[in-house]
Biotite code that builds the C-alpha atoms (Angstrom):
import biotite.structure as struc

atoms = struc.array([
    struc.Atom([86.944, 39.776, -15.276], chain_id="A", res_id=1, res_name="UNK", atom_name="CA", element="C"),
    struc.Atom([84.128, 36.881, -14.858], chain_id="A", res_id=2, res_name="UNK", atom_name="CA", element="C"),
    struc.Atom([85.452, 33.429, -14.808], chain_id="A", res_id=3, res_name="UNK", atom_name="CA", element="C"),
    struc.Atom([83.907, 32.987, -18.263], chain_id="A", res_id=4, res_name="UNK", atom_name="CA", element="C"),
    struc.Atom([85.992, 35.949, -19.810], chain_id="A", res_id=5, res_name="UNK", atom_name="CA", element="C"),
    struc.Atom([88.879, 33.880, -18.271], chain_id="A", res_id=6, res_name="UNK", atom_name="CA", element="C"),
    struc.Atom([88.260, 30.836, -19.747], chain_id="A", res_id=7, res_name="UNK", atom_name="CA", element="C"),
    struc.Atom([87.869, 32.328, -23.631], chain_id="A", res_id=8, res_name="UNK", atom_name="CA", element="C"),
    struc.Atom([90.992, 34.248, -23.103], chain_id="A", res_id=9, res_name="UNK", atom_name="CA", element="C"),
    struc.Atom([92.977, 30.791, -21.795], chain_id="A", res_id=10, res_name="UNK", atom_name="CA", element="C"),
    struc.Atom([91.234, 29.613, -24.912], chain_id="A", res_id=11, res_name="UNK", atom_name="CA", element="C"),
    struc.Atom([92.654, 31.808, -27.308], chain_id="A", res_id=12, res_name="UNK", atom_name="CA", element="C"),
    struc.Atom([95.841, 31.942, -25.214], chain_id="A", res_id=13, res_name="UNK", atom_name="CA", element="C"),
    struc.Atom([95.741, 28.274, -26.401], chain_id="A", res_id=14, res_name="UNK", atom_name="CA", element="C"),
    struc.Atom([94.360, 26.722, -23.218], chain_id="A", res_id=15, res_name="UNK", atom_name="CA", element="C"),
    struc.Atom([97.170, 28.635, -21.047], chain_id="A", res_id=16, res_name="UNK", atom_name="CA", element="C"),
    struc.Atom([95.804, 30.024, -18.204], chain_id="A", res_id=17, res_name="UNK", atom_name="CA", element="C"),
    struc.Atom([95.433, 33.264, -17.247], chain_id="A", res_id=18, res_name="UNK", atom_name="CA", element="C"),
    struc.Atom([96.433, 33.667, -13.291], chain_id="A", res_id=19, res_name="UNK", atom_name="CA", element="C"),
    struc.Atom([94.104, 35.522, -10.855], chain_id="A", res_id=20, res_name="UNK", atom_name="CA", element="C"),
    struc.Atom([94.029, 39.603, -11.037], chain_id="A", res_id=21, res_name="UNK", atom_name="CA", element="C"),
    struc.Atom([94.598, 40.347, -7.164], chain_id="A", res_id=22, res_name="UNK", atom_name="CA", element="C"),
    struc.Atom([97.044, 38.863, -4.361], chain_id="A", res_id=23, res_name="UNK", atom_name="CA", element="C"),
    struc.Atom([96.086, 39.431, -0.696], chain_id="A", res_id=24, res_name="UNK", atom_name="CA", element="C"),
    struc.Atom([98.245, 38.863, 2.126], chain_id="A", res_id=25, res_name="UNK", atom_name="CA", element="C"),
    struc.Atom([96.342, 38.671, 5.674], chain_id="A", res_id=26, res_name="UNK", atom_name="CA", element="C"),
    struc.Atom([98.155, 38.349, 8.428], chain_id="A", res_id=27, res_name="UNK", atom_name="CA", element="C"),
    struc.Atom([96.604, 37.566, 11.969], chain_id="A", res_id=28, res_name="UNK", atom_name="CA", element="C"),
    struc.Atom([96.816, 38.995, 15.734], chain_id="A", res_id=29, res_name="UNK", atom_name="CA", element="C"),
    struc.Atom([96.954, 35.462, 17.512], chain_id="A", res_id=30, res_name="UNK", atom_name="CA", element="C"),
    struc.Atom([99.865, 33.357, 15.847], chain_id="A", res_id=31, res_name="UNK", atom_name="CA", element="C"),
    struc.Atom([97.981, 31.944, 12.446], chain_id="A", res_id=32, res_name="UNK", atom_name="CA", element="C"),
    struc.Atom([100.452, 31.371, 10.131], chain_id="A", res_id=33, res_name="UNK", atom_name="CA", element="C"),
    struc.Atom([99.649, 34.378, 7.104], chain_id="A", res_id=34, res_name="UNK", atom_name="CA", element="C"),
    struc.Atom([97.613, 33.128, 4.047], chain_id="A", res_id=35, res_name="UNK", atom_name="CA", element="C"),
    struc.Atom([98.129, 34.680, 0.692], chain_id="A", res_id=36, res_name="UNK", atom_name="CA", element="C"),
    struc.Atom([95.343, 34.109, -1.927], chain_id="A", res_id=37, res_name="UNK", atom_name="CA", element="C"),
    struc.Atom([94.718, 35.230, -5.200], chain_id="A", res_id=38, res_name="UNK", atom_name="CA", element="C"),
    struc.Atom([91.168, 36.174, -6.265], chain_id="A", res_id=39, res_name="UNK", atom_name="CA", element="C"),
    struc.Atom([89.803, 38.119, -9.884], chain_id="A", res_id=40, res_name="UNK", atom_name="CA", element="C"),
    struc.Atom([87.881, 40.684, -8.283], chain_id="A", res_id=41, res_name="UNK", atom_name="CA", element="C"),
    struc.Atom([88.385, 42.914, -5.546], chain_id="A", res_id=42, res_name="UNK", atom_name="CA", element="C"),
    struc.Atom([84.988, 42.743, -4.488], chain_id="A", res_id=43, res_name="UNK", atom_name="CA", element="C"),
    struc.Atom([85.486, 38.867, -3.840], chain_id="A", res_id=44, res_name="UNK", atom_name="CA", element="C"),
    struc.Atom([87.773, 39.884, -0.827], chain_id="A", res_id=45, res_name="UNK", atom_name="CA", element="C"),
    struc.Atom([84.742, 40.463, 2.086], chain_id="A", res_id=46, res_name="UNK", atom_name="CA", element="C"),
    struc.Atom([83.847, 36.885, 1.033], chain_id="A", res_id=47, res_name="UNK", atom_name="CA", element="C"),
    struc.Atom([87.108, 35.100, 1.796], chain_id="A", res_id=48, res_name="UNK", atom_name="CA", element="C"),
    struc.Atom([87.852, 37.251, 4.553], chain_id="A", res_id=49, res_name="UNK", atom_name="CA", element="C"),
    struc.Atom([84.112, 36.134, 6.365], chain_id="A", res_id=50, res_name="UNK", atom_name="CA", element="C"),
    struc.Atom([84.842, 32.414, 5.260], chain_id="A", res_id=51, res_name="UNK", atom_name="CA", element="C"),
    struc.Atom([87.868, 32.696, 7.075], chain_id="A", res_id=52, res_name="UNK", atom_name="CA", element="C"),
    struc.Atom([89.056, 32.772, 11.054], chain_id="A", res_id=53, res_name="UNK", atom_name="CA", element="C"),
    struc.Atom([87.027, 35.886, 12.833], chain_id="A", res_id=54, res_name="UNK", atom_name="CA", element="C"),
    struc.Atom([87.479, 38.610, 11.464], chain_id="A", res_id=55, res_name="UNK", atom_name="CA", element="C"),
    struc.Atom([89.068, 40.633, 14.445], chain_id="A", res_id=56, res_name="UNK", atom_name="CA", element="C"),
    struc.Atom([91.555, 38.237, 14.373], chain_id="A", res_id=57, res_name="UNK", atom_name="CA", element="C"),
    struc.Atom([93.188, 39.836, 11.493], chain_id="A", res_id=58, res_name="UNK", atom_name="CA", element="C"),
    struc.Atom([96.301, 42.296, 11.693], chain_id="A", res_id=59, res_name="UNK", atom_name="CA", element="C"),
    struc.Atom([96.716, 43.406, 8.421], chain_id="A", res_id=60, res_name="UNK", atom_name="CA", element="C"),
    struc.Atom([95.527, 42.508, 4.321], chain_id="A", res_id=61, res_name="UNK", atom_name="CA", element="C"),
    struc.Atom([98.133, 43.914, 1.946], chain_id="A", res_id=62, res_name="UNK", atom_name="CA", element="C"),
    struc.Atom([96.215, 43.893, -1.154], chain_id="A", res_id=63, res_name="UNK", atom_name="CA", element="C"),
    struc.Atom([98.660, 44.279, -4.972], chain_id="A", res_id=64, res_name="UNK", atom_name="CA", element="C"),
    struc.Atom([98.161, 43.010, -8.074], chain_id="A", res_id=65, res_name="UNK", atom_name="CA", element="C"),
    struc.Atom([99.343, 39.569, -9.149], chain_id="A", res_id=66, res_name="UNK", atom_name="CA", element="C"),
    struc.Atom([102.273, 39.946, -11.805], chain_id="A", res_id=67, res_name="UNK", atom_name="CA", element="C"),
    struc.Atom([103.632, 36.720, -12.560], chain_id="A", res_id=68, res_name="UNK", atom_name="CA", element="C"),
    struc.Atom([107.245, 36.430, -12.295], chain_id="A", res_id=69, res_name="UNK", atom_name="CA", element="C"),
    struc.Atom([109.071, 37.893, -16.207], chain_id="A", res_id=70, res_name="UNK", atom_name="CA", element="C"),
    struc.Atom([109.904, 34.483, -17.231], chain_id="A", res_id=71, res_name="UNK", atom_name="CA", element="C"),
    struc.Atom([106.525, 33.141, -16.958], chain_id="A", res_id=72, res_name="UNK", atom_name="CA", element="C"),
    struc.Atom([105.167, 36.443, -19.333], chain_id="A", res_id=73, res_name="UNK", atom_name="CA", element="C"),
    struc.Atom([107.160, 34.346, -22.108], chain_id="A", res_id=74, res_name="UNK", atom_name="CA", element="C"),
    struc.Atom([104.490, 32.209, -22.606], chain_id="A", res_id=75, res_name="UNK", atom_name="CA", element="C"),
    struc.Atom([101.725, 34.695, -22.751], chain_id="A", res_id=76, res_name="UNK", atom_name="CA", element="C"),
    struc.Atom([103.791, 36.584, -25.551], chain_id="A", res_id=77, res_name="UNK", atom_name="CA", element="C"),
    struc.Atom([104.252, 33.858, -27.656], chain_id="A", res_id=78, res_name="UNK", atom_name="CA", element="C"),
])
């Protein structure tokens, strides 16, 4: 979803915003504390991965999709 089809669904959601599709977890080889990030498109991970520490750094990425927590799907319902 572009980050125009965001913002008209937060507008019809009543200016509520929608969160971020994807959650990645990377975890690194030499002692970096992990980073998790959330991103809209899965294609937008090779870019935050190269913006980040070198590459061959990096132990793992668990990749999963971002499901806010049940209370906060209250206010999408209503």
């Amino acid at each position: 979803m572009s980050h125009r089809a965001k913002a008209a669904i937060a507008k019809a959601l009543m200016e509520k915003s929608v969160p971020d599709r994807w959650m990645a977890e990377i975890t690194y080889l030499d002692g970096r504390p992990h980073q998790t990030i959330t991103f809209e498109e899965l294609e937008d991970l090779d870019e935050i991965v190269e913006r980040g520490p070198d590459w061959n750094t990096i132990d793992k990425i668990i990749i999963t999709l971002n499901r806010p927590c049940p209370s906060c799907w209250e206010q999408f319902e209503k």
